[in-house]
N, C-alpha and C positions, 0 to 999 in steps of 0.2 A: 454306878449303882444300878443292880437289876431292878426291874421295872413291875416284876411279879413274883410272886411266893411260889415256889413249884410244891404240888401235892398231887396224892393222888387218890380218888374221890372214891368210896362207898359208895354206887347206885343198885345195889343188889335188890329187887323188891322194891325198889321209891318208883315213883311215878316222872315220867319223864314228856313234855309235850315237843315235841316237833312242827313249826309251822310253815307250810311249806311242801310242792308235790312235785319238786323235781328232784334229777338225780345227784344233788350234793343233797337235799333233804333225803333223800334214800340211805346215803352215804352213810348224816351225820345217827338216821333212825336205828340201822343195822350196828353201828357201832355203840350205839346204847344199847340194843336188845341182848347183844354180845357181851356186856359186862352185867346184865341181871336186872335192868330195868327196865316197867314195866312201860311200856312207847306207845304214845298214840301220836300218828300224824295227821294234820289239821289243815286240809286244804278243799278249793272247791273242785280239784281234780289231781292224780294222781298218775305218775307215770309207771311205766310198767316194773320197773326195781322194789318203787312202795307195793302196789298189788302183791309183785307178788311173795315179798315180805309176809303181807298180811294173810296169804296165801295158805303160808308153809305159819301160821298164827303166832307171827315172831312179834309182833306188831298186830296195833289195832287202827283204825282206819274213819277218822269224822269228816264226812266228804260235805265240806261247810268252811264259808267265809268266815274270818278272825275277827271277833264283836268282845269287847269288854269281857271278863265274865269268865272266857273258854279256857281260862290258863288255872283256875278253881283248882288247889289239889295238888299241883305240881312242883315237885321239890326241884327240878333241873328243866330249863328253856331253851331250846335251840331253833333259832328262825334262821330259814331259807329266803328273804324275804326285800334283801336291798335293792329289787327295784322300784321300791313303794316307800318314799322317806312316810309318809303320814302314816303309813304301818308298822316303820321300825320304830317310829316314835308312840304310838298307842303300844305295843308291846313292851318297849324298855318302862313306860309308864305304869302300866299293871306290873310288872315283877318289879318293880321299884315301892310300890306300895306291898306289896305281900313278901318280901323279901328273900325273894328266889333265885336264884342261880339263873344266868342268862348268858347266852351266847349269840350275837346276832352275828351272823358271817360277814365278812370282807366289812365291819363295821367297827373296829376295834374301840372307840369310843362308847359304844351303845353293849359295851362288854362285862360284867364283871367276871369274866375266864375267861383266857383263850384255850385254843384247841395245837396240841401241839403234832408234828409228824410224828408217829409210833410206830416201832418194832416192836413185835411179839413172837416169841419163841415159848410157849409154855408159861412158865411163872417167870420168865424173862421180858421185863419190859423196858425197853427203853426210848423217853421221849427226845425229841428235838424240836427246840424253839430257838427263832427268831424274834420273840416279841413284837410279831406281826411284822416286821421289817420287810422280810422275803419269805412268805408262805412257798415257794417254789422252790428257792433253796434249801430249805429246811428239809423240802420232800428229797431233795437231791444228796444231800447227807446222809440221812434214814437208810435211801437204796445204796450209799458207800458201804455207811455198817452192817446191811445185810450179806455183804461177801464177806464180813470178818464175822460174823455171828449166824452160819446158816442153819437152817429147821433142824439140825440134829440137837441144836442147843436144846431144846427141849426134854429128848428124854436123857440128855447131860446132867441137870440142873435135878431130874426127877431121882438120877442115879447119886447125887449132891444130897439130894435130903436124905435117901434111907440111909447112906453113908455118914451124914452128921448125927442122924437119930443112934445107930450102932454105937456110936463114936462116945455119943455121951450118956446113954444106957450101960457104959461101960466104966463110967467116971473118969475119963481120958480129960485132959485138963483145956482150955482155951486155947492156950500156947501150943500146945501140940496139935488139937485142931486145925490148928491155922497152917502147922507144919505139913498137919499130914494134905491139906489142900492146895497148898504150894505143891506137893507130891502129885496129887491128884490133876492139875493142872497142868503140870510138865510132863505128863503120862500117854500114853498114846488111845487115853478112852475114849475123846471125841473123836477122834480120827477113823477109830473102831467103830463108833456106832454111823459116823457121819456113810461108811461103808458097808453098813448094813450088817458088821459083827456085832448083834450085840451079846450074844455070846461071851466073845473074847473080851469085851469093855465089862462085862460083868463080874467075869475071872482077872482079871487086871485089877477091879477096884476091891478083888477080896482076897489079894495079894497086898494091894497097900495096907488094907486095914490088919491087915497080921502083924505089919510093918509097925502098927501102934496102936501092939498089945488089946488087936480085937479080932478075936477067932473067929469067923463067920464063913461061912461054905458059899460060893454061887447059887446053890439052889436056893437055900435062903435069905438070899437078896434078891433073887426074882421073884419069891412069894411076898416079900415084903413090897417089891415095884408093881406087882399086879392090885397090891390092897392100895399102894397110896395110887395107883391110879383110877380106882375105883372111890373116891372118896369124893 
């Protein structure tokens, strides 16, 4: 039986604390400010990744020791912080009373979430966990499916949406949805765009979609991938 729920978390706008001023606090900061929350890291010193984070104002920055109190506000916790058990244990205490999302690292016990290895390719994510067993392996899986999922997957998935929007703006049924992406998948569009045609991935996917009963030109598929990239 797994050991955790897997989800995946809304931080757009919430407030996010970071405790901690080295570079996995850097690490875990950047990767909050990355998904839309709002990061302050909390240390009496700061290495140069946080600065210069706070820098480029991805991040905010309270150059101060961790007292009761500082975690006030914070829907999500992440401490940098297990060389200090008296400090993992006053933080797990405070977000245990105010009921907040906590992450202490390499502390899996003082956890209500772990942090999993992630791939990202555009609206493509995907995590890998160990359930803390081997944080290192997990990293080593991640960089396997990174050569079966490389950075074209992106505007793959981008050319996926305006294709499914077409699809069913047309009243094309589920079933053939499904058809025409099995198509779409066996097609040579990633391969195209992974070589810099995108071009030809874009006349490819407005060849399949003729293929099911939806007229649509290239050019109007690239005005529609300029607008959802603009979104």
């Amino acid at each position: 039986m797994p050991n955790y729920y897997p989800i995946m978390l809304d931080v757009r706008g919430r407030i996010a604390v970071v405790v901690g001023g080295d570079r996995v606090a850097a690490e875990k900061a950047a990767a909050l400010a990355a998904a839309g929350a709002q990061v302050t890291a909390l240390a009496p010193d700061f290495c140069a990744e946080l600065r210069s984070l706070a820098a480029a104002e991805r991040i905010a920055l309270r150059q101060k020791t961790y007292a009761p109190g500082d975690l006030d506000g914070a829907f999500v916790v992440v401490a940098a912080v297990t060389h200090d058990q008296a400090l993992v244990e006053a933080i797990w205490a405070e977000t245990q009373r105010r009921g907040q999302l906590v992450n202490i690292v390499d502390v899996p016990a003082r956890c209500s979430f772990i942090l999993p290895s992630i791939l990202r390719r555009g609206q493509l994510t995907i995590a890998v966990s160990t359930e803390g067993a081997s944080p290192s392996l997990a990293k080593r899986i991640r960089q396997h499916l990174e050569m079966l999922f490389p950075p074209s997957y992106g505007a793959y998935l981008r050319l996926a949406a305006v294709a499914r929007a077409r699809l069913r703006a047309n009243g094309v049924s589920y079933a053939r949805r499904d058809e025409f992406f099995g198509a779409f998948d066996a097609s040579d569009t990633l391969s195209r765009l992974g070589a810099g045609d995108a071009t030809g991935a874009t006349a490819t996917t407005a060849a399949l979609l003729r293929d099911y009963d939806t007229d649509v030109s290239p050019a109007a598929i690239e005005e529609a991938l300029d607008a959802y990239t603009d979104l």
